[in-house]
N, C-alpha and C positions, 0 to 999 in steps of 0.2 A: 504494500500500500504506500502509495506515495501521497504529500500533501499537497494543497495549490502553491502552485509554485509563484513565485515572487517577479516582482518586475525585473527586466533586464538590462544589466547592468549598462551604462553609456560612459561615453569618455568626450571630452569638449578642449579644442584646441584655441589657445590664443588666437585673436588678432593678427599677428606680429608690431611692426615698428608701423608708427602711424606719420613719421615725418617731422619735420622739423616747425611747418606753418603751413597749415591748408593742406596736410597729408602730401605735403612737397617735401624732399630731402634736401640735402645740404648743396650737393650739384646738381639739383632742377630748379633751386634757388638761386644758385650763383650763374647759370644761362641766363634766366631770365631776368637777373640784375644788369648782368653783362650787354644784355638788347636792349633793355629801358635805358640804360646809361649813354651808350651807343646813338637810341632815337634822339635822347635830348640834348645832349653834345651837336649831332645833325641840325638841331631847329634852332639851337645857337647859334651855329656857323653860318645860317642863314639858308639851308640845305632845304629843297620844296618838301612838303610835306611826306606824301608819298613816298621820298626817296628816303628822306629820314628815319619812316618806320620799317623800310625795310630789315635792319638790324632786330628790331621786337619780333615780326613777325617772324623771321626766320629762327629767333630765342624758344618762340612761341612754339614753332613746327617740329624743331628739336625736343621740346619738351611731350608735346600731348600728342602729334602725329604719328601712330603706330605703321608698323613696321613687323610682317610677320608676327603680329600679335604684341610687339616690343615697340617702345616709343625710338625713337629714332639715337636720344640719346643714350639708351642702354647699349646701342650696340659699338658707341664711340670706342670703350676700352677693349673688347675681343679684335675689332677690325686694327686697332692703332695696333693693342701687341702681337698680332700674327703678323703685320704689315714687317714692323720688326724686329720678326725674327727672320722672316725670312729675308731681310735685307742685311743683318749680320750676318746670316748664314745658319742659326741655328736651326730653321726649320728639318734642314735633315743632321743626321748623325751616323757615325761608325765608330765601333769599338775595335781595336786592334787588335787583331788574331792573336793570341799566344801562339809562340813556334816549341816555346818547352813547357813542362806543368812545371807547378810554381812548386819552389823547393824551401825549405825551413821553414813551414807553415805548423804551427800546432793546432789550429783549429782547424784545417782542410779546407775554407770558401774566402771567396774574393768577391765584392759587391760589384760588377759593371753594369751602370745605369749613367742614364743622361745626366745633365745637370739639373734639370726639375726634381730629382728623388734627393737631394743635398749628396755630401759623403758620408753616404753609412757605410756601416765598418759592420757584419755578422761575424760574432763570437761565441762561444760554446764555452759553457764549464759541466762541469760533472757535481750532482745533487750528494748528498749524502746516505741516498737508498740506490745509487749507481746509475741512476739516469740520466740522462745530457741536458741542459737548457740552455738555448738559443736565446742572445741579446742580441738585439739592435742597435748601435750605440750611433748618434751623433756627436761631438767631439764640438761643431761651429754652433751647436743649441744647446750642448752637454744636458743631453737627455737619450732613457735610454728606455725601450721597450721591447716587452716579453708578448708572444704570441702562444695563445693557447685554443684550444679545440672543445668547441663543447658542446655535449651531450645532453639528452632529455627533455628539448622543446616540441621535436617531432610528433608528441602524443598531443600539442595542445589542438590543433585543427578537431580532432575525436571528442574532445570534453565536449559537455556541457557548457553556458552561458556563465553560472554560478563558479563552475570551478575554475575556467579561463582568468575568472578576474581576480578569485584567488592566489593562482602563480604570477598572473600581472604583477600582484599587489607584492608578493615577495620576492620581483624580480627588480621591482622600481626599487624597495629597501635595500634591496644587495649593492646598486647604483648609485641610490643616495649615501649608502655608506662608506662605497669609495671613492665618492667625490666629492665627502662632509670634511668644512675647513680644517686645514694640518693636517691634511691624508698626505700622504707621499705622494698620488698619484695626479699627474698634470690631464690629461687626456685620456679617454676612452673611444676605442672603436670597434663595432660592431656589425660583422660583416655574415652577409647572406649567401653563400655562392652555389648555384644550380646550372648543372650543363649535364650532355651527354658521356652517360656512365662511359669509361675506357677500363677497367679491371674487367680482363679475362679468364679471373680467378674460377668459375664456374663452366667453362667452355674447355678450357684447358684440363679441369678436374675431368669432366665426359669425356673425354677425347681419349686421357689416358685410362678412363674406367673399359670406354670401348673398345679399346685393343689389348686389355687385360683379357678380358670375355674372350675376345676373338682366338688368343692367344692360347687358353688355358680351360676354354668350356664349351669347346669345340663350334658348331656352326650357334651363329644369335636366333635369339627369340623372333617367334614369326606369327603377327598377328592379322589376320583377313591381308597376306601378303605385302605387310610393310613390316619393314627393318628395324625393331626397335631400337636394337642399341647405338645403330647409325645416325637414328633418328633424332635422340636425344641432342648431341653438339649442336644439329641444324637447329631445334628446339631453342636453346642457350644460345644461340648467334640470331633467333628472329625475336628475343626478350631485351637482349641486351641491344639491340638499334634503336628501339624505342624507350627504353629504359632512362632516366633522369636520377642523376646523384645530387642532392641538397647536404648540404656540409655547413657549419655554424662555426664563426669562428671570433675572438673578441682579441683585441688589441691594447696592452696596457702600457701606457707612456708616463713615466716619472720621473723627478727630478736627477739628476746625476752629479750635482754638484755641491761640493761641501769643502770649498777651502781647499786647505792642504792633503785631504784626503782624497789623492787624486785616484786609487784603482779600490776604493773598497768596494763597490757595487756589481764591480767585476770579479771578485777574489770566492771562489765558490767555499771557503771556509769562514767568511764573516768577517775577517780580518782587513786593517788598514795597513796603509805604510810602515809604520810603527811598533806592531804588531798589537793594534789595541781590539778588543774583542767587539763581536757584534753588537754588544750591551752599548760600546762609549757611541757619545753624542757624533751626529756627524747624516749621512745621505744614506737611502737603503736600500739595503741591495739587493741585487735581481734574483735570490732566491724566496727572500722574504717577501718581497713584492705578490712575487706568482702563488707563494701560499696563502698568503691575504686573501688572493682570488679566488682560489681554490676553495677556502673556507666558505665564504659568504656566497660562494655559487652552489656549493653545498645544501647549507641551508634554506639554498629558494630551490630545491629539486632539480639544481643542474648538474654535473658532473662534466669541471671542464681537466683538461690535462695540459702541459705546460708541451710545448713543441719544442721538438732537438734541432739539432742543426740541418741533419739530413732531410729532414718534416719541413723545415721552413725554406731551406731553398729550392724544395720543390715545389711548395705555394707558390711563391713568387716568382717561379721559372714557368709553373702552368698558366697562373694569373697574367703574367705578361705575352706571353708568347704560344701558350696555349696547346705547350708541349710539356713533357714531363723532365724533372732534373735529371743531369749528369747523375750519374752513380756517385756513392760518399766518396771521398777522396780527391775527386774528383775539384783542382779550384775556385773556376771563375765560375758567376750565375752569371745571367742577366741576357739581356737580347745583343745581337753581334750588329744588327743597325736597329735605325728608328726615323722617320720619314712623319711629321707634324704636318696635315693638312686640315683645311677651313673647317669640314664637314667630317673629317677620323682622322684618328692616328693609325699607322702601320708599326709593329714592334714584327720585325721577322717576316715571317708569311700569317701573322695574327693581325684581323682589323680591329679596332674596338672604338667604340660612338659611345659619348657619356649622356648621361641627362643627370641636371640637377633639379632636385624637388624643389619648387617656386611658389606653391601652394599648398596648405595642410588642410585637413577635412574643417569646412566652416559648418557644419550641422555633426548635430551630436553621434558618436556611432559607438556600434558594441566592440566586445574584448576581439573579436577578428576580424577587423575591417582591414587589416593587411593583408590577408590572405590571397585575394586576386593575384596581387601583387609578388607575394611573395612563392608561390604555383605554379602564375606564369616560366613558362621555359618556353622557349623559341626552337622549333625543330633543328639543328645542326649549328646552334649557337648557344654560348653561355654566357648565364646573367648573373652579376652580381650587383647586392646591392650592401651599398656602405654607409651607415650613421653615424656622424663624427658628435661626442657628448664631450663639453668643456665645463668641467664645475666652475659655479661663477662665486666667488666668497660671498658671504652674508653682508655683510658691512658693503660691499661696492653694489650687491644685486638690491641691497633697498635706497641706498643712493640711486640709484637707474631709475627705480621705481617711482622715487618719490620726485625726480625729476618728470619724466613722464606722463603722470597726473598733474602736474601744474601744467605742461607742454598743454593733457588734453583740456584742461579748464581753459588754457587761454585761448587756445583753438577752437573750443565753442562761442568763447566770446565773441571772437571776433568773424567769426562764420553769424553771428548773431548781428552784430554790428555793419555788416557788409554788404547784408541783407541774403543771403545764401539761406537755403531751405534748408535745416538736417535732415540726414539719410539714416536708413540703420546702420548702414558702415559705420558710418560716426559714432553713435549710438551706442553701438556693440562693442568699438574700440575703447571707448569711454569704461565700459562698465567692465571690459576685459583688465586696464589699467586700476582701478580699483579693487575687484578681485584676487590677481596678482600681490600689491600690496599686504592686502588680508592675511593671503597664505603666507608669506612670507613672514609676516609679526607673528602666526600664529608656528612657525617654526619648519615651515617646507622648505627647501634645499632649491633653489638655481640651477637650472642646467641650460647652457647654451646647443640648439641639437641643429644640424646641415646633415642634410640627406643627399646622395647620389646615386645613380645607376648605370652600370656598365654594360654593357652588348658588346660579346664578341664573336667575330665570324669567321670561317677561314678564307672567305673573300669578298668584297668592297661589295659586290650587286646583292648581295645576303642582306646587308646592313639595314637597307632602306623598310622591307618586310618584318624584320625584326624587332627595328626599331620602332613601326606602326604597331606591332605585335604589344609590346613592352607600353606603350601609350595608352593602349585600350586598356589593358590591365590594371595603371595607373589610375584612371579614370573609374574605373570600377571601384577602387579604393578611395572614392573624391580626394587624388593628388594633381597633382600639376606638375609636368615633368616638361622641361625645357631643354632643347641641345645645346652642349657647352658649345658652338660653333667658334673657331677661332683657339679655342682653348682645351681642346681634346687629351692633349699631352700631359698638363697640369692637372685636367680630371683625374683622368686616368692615374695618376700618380697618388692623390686622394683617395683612391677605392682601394687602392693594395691596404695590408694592415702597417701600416709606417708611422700611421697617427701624421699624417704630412697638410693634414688642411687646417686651415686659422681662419674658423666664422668671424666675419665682420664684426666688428668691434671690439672683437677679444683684444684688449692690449699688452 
């Protein structure tokens, strides 16, 4: 017997940023200061009317004239920096062959990547129950991130309504607690990746069960004149073509710097320069870090595991390039060229088109309104999708906040005074701004979140379908997905787990 069951749970997304005046930003301001200034300088000089305004209007057209959906001035910066780059020359790239494998290496890998991925340096130590953990270390941001794999989300699509929002809820606590002020931890990334299954683990098992048989139990089973045990490989090669692997994976980025304690985060025994033990004060290190995770992923029913060296440079060898790593020992990772155009990037014989989410759900939805989204797979292509979380501290997140709320009071004012109607945009942003404030005195935690989506193909005319593919699924999910055009290369560098994107306004 069951009882009546209870409403269903909803979830409700901000607003976002509402502008500086008149839901105008800082540079759709500064255009149109730039054109008014421009007209009236003109009508001093004695300039005919007409020609005077031409500078406004054209401020004007810049600002509200859409463009592929885009006002004209959003596409200033992707057209200026591809123009750029490919006028330095960075548009395309080559890595230099090695002629010998690299010798006196203790950790076995070498990072080659463009200049977009910074210099990261992959290091490996050995845990204290004999397992490997891969660091990511930047040296020019001195920060350093552990990639782990984790398990146990794939049951939530199955649940019920009630218990979705249950592991929501203690999936959000796990998050808030690693990005509650004086955590060690800078950045969180949380990556979704679906493509077509490549382990032949099950094809190869038939194969050799089949010629065991053949070998050892004389002629095969014969059923209404078909070949059973032949049958079976054929079997495991028409499952595995349409087959989709979904893998989950989270990316933890932390401080690496602590003074004079230049290798402790790297020291797999806890120890600094000095030989002071894990206990003294100073930066923390990448074993502790990954346990931290481990626990509290724990506790919300996830079971993640800390990836070794071998694990991660074949992430980042499939992710890129859409092939599987060199074997261990084996040096260099990374792609041997890389070719930046308007509309993709090419790393290898790998294309991949990003979209950035531009819009979040503005009506309220339940514990799976990602799911479209996150299902979607594009037949002979892989999707991945990337959520960058930046804890914002308490003290700077109600400073914003309470900025904000004056922004929107005087933004009503004067939307009041100007004679302008209010809309519910306004309305809503208003009462979102207030809200916000609420949670935050009453003790919720900050998170800055930028979302991305990757599409990759193994060739350029794949993209466009895929791409339409990946859109619709967005749309089902009420998201808004945009192509990074212009800026494909720097996408794409933000989907890997590097923790390499910086939301707007983070300082």
């Amino acid at each position: 017997m069951t009882g009546e069951a209870g409403p269903a749970p909803t979830y409700r997304f901000g607003s976002g940023p509402a502008g500086l005046w008149l839901g105008l930003g800082p540079s759709r301001l500064g255009v149109l200061g730039g054109g008014l200034l421009a007209a009236v300088t003109g009508l001093y000089l004695g300039a005919p009317i007409p020609v005077a305004m031409l500078p406004l209007l054209a401020a004007a057209g810049a600002v509200w004239l859409p463009v592929a959906g885009r006002p004209v001035l959003a596409w200033a910066p992707p057209v200026a920096g591809h123009a750029a780059w490919r006028l330095v020359g960075r548009a395309g790239w080559t890595a230099p062959v090695p002629v010998h494998p690299l010798a006196g290496r203790t950790d076995g890998y070498r990072l080659r990547l463009p200049a977009e991925y910074g210099r990261l340096r992959l290091q490996t130590q050995s845990l204290a129950d004999g397992a490997e953990l891969a660091v990511l270390t930047d040296p020019a941001a001195r920060t350093a991130t552990v990639v782990l794999a984790v398990a146990g989300a794939d049951r939530f699509p199955l649940l019920p309504p009630a218990e979705q929002d249950r592991l929501l809820a203690g999936w959000g606590q796990a998050l808030a607690a690693l990005a509650a002020d004086g955590s060690r931890v800078r950045r969180l990334q949380w990556i979704e990746q679906a493509g077509p299954e490549s382990r032949r683990d099950p094809v190869d098992w038939m194969r050799a069960h089949a010629d065991r048989v053949d070998r050892n139990a004389g002629p095969p089973a014969d059923i209404g004149g078909t070949d059973v045990d032949a049958d079976y490989p054929a079997f495991a090669e028409g499952l595995l073509a349409g087959a989709v692997r979904h893998r989950v994976f989270l990316a933890v980025q932390f401080d690496a710097t602590a003074g004079r304690h230049s290798r402790r985060s790297l020291d797999s025994g806890g120890r600094d320069d000095h030989g002071r033990g894990a206990g003294a004060p100073g930066r923390a290190t990448a074993s502790e870090v990954a346990r931290q995770v481990v626990d509290l992923l724990l506790g919300a029913e996830l079971v993640a595991r800390p990836l070794g060296g071998a694990e991660t440079a074949g992430l980042l060898a499939e992710l890129l390039t859409g092939r599987a790593a060199a074997p261990a020992g084996v040096g260099t990772v990374g792609p041997v060229s890389r070719r930046a155009g308007w509309d993709a990037v090419r790393l290898d014989d790998a294309h991949h088109r990003v979209f950035a989410v531009t819009g979040w759900p503005r009506l309220p939805v339940g514990p799976s309104w990602l799911e479209p989204l996150l299902l979607a797979a594009p037949a002979g292509a892989a999707r991945t999708v990337s959520l960058h979380l930046v804890p914002v501290p308490a003290a700077a997140a109600l400073r914003r906040s309470r900025s904000a709320r004056a922004r929107a009071e005087l933004d009503r004012a004067d939307r009041s005074r100007l004679g302008f109607v209010p809309t519910a945009g306004t309305d809503q942003a208003a009462a979102d701004v207030v809200d916000a404030e609420a949670e935050l005195v009453a003790g919720y935690a900050t998170v800055q979140v930028a979302g991305l989506v990757a599409v990759t193909t193994a060739s350029a005319a794949e993209l466009d379908q895929a791409g339409r593919a990946l859109r619709a699924a967005a749309a089902l999910a009420h998201l808004e997905l945009a192509p990074l055009h212009g800026r494909h290369a720097q996408g794409l560098a933000a989907c890997l787990p590097l923790c390499r994107l910086r939301p707007a306004g983070d300082g």
